[in-house]
GULUM-335179 format. One line per 5 residues: number of its first residue (from 1); for each residue y, x, z of N, C-alpha, C. Coordinates in nm, 3 decimals, padded with zeros to 5 digits, always signed. Layout:
N
NUM = Y,X,Z,Y,X,Z,Y,X,Z  ...
***
This chain:
203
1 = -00.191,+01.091,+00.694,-00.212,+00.955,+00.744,-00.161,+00.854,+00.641  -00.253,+00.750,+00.587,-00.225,+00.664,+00.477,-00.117,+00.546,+00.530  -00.009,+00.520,+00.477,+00.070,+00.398,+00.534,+00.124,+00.386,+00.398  +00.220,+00.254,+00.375,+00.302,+00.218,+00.279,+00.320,+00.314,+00.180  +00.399,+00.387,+00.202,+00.454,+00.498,+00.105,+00.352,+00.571,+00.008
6 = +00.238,+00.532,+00.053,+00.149,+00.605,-00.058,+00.111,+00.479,-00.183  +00.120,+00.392,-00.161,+00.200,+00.297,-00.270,+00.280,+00.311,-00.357  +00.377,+00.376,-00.349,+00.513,+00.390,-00.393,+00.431,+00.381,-00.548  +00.380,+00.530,-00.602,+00.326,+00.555,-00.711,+00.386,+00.433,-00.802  +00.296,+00.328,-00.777,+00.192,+00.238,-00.804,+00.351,+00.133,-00.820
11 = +00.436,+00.092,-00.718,+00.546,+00.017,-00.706,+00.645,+00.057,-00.796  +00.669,+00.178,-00.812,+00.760,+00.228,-00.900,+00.713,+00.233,-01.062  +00.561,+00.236,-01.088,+00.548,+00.204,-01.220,+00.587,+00.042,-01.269  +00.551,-00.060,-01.223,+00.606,-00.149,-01.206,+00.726,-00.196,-01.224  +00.856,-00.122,-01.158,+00.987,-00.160,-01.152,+01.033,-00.034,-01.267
16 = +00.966,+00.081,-01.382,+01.011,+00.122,-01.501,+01.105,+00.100,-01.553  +01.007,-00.048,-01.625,+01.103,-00.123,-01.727,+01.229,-00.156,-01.685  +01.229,-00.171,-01.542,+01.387,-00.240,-01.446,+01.448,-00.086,-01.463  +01.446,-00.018,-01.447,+01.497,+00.142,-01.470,+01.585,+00.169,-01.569  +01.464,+00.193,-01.673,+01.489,+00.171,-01.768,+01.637,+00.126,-01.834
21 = +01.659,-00.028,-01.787,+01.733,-00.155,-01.876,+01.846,-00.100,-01.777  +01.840,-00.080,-01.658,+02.000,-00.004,-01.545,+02.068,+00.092,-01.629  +01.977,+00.191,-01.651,+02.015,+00.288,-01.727,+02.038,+00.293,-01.837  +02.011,+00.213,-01.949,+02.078,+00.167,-02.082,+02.205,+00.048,-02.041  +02.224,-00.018,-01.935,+02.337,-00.019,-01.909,+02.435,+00.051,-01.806
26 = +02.433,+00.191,-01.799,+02.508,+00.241,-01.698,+02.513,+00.212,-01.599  +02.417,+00.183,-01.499,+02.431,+00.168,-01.343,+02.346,+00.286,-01.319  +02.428,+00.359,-01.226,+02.411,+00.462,-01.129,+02.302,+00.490,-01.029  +02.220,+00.589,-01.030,+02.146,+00.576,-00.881,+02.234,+00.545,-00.776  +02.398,+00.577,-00.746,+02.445,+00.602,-00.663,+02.507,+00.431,-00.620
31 = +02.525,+00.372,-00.761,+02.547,+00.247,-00.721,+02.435,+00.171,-00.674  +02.341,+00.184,-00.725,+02.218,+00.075,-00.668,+02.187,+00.156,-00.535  +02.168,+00.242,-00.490,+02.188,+00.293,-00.313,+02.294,+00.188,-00.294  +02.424,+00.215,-00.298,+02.511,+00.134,-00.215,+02.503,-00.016,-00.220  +02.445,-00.062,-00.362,+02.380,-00.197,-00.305,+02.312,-00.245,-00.230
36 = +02.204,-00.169,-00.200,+02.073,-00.171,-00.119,+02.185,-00.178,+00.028  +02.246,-00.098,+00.028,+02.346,-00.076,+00.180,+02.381,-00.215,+00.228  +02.465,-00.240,+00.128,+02.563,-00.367,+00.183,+02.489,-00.474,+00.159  +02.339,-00.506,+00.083,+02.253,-00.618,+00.088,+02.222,-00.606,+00.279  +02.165,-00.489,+00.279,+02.118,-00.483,+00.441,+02.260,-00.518,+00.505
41 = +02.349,-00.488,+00.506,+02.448,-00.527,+00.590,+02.524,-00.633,+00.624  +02.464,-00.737,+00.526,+02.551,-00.834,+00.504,+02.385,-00.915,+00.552  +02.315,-00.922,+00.520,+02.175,-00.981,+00.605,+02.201,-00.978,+00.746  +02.258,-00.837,+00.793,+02.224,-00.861,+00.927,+02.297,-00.933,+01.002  +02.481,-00.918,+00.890,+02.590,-00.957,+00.985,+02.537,-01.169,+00.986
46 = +02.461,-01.164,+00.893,+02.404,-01.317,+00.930,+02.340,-01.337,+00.999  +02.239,-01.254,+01.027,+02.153,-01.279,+01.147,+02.224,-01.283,+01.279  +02.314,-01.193,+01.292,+02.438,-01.195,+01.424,+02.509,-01.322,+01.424  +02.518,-01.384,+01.315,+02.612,-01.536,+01.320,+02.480,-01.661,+01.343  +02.384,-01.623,+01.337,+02.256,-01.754,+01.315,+02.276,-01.816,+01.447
51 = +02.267,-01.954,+01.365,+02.292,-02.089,+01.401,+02.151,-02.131,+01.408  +02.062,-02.095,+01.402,+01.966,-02.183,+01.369,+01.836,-02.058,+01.346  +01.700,-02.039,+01.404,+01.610,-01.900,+01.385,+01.549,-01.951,+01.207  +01.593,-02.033,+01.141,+01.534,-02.040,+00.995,+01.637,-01.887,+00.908  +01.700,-01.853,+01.017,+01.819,-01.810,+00.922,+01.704,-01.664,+00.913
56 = +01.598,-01.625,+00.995,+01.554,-01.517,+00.981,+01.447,-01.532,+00.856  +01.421,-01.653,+00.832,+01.344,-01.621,+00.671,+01.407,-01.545,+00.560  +01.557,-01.519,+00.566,+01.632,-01.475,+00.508,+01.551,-01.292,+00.505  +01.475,-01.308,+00.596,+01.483,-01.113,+00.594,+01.364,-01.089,+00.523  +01.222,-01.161,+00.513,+01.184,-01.099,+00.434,+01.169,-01.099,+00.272
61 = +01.240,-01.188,+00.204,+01.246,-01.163,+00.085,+01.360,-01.042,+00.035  +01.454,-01.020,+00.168,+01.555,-00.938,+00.143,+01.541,-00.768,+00.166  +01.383,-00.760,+00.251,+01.341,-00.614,+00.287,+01.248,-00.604,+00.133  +01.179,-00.691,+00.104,+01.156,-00.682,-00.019,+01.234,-00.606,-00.192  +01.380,-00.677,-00.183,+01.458,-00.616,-00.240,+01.493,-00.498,-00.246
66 = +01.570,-00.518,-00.111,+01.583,-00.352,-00.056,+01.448,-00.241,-00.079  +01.316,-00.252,-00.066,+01.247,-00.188,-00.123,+01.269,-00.147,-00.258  +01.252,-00.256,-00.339,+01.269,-00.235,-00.472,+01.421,-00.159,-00.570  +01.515,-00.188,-00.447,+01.645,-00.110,-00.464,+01.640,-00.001,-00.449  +01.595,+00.050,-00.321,+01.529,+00.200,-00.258,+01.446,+00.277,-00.358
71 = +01.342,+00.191,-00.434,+01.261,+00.291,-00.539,+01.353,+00.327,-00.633  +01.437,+00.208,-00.693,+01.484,+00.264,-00.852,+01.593,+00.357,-00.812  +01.670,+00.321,-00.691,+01.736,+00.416,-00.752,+01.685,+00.613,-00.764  +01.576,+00.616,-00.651,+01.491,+00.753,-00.700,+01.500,+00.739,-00.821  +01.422,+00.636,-00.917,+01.380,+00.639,-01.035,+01.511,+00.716,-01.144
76 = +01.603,+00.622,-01.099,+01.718,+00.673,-01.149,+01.800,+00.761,-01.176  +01.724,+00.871,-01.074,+01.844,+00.972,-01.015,+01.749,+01.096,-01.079  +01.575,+01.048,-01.059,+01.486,+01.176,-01.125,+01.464,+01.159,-01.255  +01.454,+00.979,-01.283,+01.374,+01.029,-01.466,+01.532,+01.035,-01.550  +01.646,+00.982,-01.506,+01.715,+01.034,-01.571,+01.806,+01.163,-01.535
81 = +01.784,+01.226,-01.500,+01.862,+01.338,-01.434,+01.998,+01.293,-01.382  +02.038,+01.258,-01.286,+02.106,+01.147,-01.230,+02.169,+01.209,-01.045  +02.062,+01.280,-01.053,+02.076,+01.377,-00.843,+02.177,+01.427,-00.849  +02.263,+01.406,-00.747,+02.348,+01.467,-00.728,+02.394,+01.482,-00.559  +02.423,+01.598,-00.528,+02.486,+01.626,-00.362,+02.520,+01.488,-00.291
86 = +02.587,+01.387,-00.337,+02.659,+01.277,-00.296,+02.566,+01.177,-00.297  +02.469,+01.163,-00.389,+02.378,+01.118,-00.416,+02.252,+01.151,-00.248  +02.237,+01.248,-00.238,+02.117,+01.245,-00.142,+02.219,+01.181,-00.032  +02.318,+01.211,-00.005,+02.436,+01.180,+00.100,+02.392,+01.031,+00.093  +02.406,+00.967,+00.022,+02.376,+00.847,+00.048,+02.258,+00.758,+00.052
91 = +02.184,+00.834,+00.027,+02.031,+00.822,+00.026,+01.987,+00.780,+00.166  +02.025,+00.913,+00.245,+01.991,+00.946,+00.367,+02.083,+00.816,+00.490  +02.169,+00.847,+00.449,+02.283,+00.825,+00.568,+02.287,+00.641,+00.547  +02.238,+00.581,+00.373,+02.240,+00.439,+00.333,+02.127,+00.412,+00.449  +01.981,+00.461,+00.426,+01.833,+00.442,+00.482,+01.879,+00.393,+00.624
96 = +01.971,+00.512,+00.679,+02.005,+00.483,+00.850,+02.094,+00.361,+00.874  +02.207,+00.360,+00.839,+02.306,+00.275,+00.842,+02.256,+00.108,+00.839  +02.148,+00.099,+00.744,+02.067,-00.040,+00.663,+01.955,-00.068,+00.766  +01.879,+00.057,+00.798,+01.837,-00.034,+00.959,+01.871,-00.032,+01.106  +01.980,+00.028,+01.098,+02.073,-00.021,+01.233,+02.129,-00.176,+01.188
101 = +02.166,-00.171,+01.075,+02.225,-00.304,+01.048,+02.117,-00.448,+01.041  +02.012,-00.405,+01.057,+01.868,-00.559,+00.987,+01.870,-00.536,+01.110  +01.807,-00.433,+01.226,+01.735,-00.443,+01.347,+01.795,-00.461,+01.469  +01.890,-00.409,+01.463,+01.987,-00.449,+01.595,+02.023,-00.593,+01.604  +02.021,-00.643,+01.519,+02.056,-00.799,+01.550,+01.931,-00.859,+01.607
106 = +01.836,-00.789,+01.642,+01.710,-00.906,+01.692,+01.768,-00.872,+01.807  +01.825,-00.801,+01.871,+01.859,-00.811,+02.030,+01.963,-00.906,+02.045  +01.962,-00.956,+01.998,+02.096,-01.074,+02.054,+02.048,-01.206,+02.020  +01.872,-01.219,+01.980,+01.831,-01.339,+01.982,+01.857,-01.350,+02.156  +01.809,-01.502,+02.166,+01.825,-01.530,+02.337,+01.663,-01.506,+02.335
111 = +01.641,-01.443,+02.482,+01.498,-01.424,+02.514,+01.438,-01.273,+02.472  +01.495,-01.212,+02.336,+01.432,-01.073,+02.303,+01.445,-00.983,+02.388  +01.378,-00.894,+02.404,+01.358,-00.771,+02.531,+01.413,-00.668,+02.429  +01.590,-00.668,+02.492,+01.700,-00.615,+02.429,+01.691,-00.420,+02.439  +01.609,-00.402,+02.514,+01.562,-00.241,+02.587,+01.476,-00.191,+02.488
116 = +01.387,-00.260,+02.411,+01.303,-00.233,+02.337,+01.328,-00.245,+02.191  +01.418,-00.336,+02.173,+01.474,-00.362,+02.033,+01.534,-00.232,+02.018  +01.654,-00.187,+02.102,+01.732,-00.029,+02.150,+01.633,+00.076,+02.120  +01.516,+00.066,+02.162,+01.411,+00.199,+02.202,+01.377,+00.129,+02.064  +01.342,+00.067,+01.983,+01.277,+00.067,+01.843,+01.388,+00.139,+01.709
121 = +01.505,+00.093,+01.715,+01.593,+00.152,+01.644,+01.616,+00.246,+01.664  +01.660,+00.303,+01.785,+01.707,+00.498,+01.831,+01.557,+00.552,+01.746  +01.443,+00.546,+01.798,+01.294,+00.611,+01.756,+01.294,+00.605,+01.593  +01.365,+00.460,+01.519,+01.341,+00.475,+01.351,+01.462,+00.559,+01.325  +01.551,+00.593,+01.393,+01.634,+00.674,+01.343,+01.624,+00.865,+01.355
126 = +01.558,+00.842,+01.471,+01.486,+00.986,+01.534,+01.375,+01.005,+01.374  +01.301,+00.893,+01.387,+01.199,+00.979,+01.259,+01.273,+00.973,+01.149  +01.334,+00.923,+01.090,+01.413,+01.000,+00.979,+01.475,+01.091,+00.964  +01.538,+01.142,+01.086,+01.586,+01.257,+01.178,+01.515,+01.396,+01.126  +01.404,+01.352,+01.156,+01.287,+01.436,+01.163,+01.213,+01.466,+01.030
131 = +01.228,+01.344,+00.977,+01.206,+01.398,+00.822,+01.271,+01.513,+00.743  +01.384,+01.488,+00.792,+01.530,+01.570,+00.714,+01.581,+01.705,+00.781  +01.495,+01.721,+00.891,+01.523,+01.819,+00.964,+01.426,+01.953,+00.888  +01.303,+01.877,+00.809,+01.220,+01.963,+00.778,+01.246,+02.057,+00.686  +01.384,+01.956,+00.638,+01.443,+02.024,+00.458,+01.512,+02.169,+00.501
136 = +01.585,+02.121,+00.636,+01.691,+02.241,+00.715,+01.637,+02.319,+00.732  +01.450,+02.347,+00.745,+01.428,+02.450,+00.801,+01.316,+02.508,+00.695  +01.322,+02.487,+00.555,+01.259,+02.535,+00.451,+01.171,+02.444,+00.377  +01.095,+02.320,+00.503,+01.016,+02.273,+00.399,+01.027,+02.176,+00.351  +00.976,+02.018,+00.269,+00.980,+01.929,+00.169,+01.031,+01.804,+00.276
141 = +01.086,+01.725,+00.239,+01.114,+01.636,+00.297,+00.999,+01.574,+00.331  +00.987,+01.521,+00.475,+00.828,+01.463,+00.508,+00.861,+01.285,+00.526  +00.771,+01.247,+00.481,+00.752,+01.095,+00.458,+00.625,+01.061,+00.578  +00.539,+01.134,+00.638,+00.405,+01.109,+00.695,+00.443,+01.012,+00.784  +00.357,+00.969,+00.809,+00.316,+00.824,+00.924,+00.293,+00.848,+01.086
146 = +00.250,+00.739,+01.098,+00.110,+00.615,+01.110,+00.338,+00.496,+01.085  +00.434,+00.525,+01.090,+00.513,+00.412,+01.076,+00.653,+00.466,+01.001  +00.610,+00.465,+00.863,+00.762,+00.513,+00.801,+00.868,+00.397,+00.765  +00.928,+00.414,+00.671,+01.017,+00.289,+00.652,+00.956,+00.144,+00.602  +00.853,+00.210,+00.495,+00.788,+00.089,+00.416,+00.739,-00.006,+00.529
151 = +00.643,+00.098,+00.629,+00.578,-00.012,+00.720,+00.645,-00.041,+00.821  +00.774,+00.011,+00.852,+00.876,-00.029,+00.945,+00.942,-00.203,+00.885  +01.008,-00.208,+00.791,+00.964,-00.325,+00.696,+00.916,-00.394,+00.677  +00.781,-00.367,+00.679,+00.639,-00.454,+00.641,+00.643,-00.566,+00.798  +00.640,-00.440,+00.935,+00.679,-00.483,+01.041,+00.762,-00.603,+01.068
156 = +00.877,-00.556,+01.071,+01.000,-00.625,+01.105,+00.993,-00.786,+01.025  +00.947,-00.771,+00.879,+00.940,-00.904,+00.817,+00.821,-01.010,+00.851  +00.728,-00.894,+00.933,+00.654,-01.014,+01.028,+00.678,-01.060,+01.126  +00.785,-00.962,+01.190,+00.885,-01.071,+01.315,+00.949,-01.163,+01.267  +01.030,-01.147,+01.180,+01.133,-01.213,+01.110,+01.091,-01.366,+01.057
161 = +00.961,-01.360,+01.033,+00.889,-01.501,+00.989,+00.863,-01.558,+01.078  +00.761,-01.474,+01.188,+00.784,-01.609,+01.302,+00.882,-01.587,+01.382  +01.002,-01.588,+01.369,+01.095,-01.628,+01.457,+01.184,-01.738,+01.379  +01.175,-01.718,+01.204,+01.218,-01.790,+01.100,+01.107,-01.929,+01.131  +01.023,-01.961,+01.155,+00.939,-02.078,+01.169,+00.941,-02.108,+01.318
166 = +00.999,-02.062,+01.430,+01.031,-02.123,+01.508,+00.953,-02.054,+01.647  +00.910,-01.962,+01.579,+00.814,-01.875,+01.768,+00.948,-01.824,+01.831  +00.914,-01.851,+01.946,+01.048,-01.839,+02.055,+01.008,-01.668,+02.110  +01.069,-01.609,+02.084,+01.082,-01.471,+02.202,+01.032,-01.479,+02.304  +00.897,-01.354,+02.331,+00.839,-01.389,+02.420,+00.735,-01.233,+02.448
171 = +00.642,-01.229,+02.548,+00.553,-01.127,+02.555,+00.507,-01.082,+02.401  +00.476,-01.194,+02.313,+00.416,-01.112,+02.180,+00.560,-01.025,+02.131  +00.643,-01.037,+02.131,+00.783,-00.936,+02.092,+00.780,-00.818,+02.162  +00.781,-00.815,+02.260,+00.747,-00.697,+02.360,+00.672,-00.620,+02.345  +00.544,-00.664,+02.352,+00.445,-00.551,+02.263,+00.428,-00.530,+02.176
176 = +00.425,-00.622,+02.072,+00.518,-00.550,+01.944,+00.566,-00.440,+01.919  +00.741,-00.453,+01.954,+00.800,-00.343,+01.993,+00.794,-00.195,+02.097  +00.694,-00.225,+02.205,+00.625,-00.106,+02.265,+00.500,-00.041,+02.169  +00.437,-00.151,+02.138,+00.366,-00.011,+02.019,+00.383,+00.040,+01.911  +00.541,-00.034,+01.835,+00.545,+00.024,+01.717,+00.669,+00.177,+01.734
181 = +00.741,+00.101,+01.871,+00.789,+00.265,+01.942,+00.688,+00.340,+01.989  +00.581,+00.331,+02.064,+00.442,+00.448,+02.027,+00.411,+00.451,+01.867  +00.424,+00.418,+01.818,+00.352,+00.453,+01.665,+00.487,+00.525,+01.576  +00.654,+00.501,+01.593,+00.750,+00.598,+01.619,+00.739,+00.726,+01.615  +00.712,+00.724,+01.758,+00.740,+00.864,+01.847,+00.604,+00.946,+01.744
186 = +00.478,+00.891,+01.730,+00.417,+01.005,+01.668,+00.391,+01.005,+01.552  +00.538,+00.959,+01.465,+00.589,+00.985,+01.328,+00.651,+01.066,+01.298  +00.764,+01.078,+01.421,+00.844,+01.198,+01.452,+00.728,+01.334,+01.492  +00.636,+01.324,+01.574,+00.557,+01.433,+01.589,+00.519,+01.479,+01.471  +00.461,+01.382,+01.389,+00.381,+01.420,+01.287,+00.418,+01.513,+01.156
191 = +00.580,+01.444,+01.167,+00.640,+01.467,+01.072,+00.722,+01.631,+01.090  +00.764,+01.678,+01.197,+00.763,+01.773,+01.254,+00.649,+01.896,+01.246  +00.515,+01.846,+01.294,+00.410,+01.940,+01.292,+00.363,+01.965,+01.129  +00.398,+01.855,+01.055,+00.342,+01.893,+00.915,+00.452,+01.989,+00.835  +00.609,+01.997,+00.917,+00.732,+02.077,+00.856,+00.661,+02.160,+00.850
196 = +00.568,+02.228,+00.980,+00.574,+02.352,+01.028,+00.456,+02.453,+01.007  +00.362,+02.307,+00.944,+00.264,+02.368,+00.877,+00.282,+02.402,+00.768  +00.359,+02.333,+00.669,+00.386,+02.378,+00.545,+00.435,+02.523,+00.538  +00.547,+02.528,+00.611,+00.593,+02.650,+00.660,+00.513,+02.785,+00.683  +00.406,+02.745,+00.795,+00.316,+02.860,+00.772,+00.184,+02.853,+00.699
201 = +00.154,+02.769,+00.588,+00.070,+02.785,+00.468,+00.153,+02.922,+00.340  +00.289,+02.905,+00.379,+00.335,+02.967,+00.262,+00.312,+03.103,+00.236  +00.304,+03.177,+00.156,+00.261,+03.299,+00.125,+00.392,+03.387,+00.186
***
């Protein structure tokens, strides 16, 4: 199923040269992960203090980043031989931590349907869950869709704008969030059934 991530290719040739220039000055895959962390964390702890819904324009130039943080440091860790145990550790556990920290704060706008914001975060954390579960049981880490992180992202920074220009919380949030928790749940399926196919393709 085609979503975001089959981009990547294409995004990461692009951000090279940025590679590249990290790595002729000594920055770490492991440090640019933990940037990417505390950029998301420190976004959200603003969104929890907002005074004002302009403060949510703040998110999508900042899921943007965080994308671009998220690629290099792969870049970093494969074209320069750079992987390390501690390294996936934070890979994994940064990815989770960074959207509990952006998404949970939309439930404490006034008006958001706080049940569903809950049921959208538990489900993006379940499919990453599920990605990584595939590694435990022999096969490749699965990225498949119809809603991985990229377009979880892509998502969220279209809430984030109109609530940053002033749309008040309302039925369009709600369904929103009910179908992108259906489009979730059969990320986690997907991502699961393709472990298990890989599994039994193998010789």
């Amino acid at each position: 199923m085609i979503t975001l991530y089959s981009l990547k290719p294409g995004f990461q040739k692009l951000l090279r040269p940025i590679a590249r220039w990290l790595h002729d000055h000594s920055v770490s895959a492991n440090q640019i992960t933990v940037a990417a962390l505390l950029l998301s964390l420190a976004t959200g702890a603003a969104l929890c203090g907002w005074v004002a819904p302009v403060v949510w324009l703040l998110v999508p130039p900042m899921l943007l980043l965080r994308m671009a943080l998220n690629a290099l440091d792969g870049m970093l860790a494969r074209d320069f031989q750079q992987p390390t145990p501690l390294g996936a550790i934070l890979n994994e556990m940064g990815d989770v931590l960074a959207d509990i920290g952006l998404y949970l704060p939309l439930a404490l706008v006034p008006g958001a349907p706080v049940a569903w914001v809950v049921t959208f975060v538990l489900l993006a954390l379940l499919s990453e869950f599920s990605g990584v579960v595939a590694v435990l049981i022999g096969a490749s880490r699965r990225y498949d869709g119809p809603l991985g992180k990229s377009d979880r992202a892509l998502l969220f920074g279209g809430i984030a704008l109109l609530l940053g220009f002033g749309l008040s919380p309302g039925f369009w949030l709600t369904a929103i969030l009910l179908v992108a928790s259906g489009l979730l749940a059969v990320t986690c399926f997907n991502r699961l059934r393709a472990a298990l196919r890989e599994l039994s393709s193998c010789p």
